[in-house]
C-alpha positions in Angstrom: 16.7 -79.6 -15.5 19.5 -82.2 -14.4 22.8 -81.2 -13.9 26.0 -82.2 -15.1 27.1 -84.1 -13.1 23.5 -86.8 -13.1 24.1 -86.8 -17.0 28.0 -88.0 -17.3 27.2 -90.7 -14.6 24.0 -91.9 -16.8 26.3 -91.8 -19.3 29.0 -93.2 -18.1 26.8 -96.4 -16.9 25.0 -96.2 -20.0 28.6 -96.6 -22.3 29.8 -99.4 -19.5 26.9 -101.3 -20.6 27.1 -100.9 -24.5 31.2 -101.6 -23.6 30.3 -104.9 -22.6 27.9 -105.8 -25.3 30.0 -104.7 -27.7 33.2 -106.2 -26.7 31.4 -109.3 -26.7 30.0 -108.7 -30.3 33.7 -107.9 -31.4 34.7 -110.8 -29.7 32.1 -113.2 -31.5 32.8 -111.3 -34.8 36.4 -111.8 -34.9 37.7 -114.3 -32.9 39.7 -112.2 -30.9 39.6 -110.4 -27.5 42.0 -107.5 -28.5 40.7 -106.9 -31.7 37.1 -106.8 -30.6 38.0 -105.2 -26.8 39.6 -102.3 -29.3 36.5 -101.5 -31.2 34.4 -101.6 -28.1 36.8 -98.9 -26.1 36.4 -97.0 -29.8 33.1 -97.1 -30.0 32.3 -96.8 -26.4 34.8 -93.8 -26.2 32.5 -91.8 -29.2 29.1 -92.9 -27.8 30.1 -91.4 -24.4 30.8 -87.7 -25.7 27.9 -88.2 -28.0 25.5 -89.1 -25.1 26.5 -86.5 -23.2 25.8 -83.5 -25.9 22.3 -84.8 -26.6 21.9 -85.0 -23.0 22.8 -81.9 -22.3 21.1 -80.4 -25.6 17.8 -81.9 -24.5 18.1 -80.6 -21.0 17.8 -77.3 -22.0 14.8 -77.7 -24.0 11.5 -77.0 -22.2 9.4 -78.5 -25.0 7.3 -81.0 -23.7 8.1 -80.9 -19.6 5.6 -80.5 -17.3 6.5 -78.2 -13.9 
Protein backbone atom coordinates (compact mmCIF):
# COMPACT_ATOMS: atom_id res chain seq x y z
CA UNK A 1 0.00 0.00 0.00
CA UNK A 2 1.31 3.68 -0.55
CA UNK A 3 0.91 6.18 1.82
CA UNK A 4 -0.50 9.46 1.90
CA UNK A 5 1.76 11.39 1.51
CA UNK A 6 3.25 9.45 -2.22
CA UNK A 7 -0.57 9.84 -3.36
CA UNK A 8 -1.15 13.85 -2.88
CA UNK A 9 2.37 14.41 -4.48
CA UNK A 10 1.21 12.13 -7.60
CA UNK A 11 -1.57 14.05 -7.41
CA UNK A 12 -0.53 17.15 -7.04
CA UNK A 13 2.00 16.70 -10.25
CA UNK A 14 -0.61 14.91 -11.95
CA UNK A 15 -3.37 18.25 -11.53
CA UNK A 16 -0.12 20.69 -12.41
CA UNK A 17 0.00 18.87 -15.58
CA UNK A 18 -3.80 18.85 -16.53
CA UNK A 19 -3.54 22.84 -15.11
CA UNK A 20 -1.44 23.49 -17.88
CA UNK A 21 -3.27 21.75 -20.55
CA UNK A 22 -6.21 23.06 -19.61
CA UNK A 23 -5.40 26.60 -19.21
CA UNK A 24 -4.08 26.49 -22.54
CA UNK A 25 -7.41 24.86 -23.86
CA UNK A 26 -9.31 27.75 -22.07
CA UNK A 27 -7.09 29.98 -23.41
CA UNK A 28 -7.53 28.79 -27.19
CA UNK A 29 -11.29 28.43 -26.46
CA UNK A 30 -11.95 31.82 -25.43
CA UNK A 31 -9.51 34.24 -26.21
CA UNK A 32 -8.65 35.03 -22.88
CA UNK A 33 -5.98 34.17 -20.25
CA UNK A 34 -8.24 35.03 -17.18
CA UNK A 35 -11.21 33.41 -18.33
CA UNK A 36 -9.56 30.27 -19.45
CA UNK A 37 -6.64 30.45 -16.37
CA UNK A 38 -10.17 30.43 -14.13
CA UNK A 39 -11.63 27.29 -15.50
CA UNK A 40 -8.25 25.57 -15.29
CA UNK A 41 -7.67 26.46 -11.39
CA UNK A 42 -11.66 25.20 -11.22
CA UNK A 43 -11.25 22.24 -12.77
CA UNK A 44 -7.80 21.47 -11.62
CA UNK A 45 -8.94 22.31 -7.97
CA UNK A 46 -11.91 19.31 -8.36
CA UNK A 47 -9.72 16.83 -10.16
CA UNK A 48 -7.14 17.09 -7.28
CA UNK A 49 -9.60 16.01 -4.42
CA UNK A 50 -11.08 13.62 -6.81
CA UNK A 51 -7.69 11.94 -7.56
CA UNK A 52 -6.82 11.64 -4.28
CA UNK A 53 -10.20 9.66 -3.10
CA UNK A 54 -9.76 7.06 -5.84
CA UNK A 55 -6.25 6.93 -4.97
CA UNK A 56 -6.71 6.34 -1.72
CA UNK A 57 -10.00 4.11 -2.39
CA UNK A 58 -7.93 1.86 -4.60
CA UNK A 59 -5.07 1.61 -2.12
CA UNK A 60 -6.89 -0.19 0.10
CA UNK A 61 -8.09 -2.74 -2.22
CA UNK A 62 -6.09 -5.97 -2.42
CA UNK A 63 -7.81 -7.21 -5.52
CA UNK A 64 -5.50 -7.90 -8.02
CA UNK A 65 -1.82 -7.13 -6.08
CA UNK A 66 0.65 -9.50 -6.09
CA UNK A 67 2.98 -9.71 -2.53
Amino acid sequence: METRRRSVVKAVIWNLIGLTVMALVGFVATGSFVTGGGMAVVNTSIGLVMYVAYERFWAGIGWGRHV
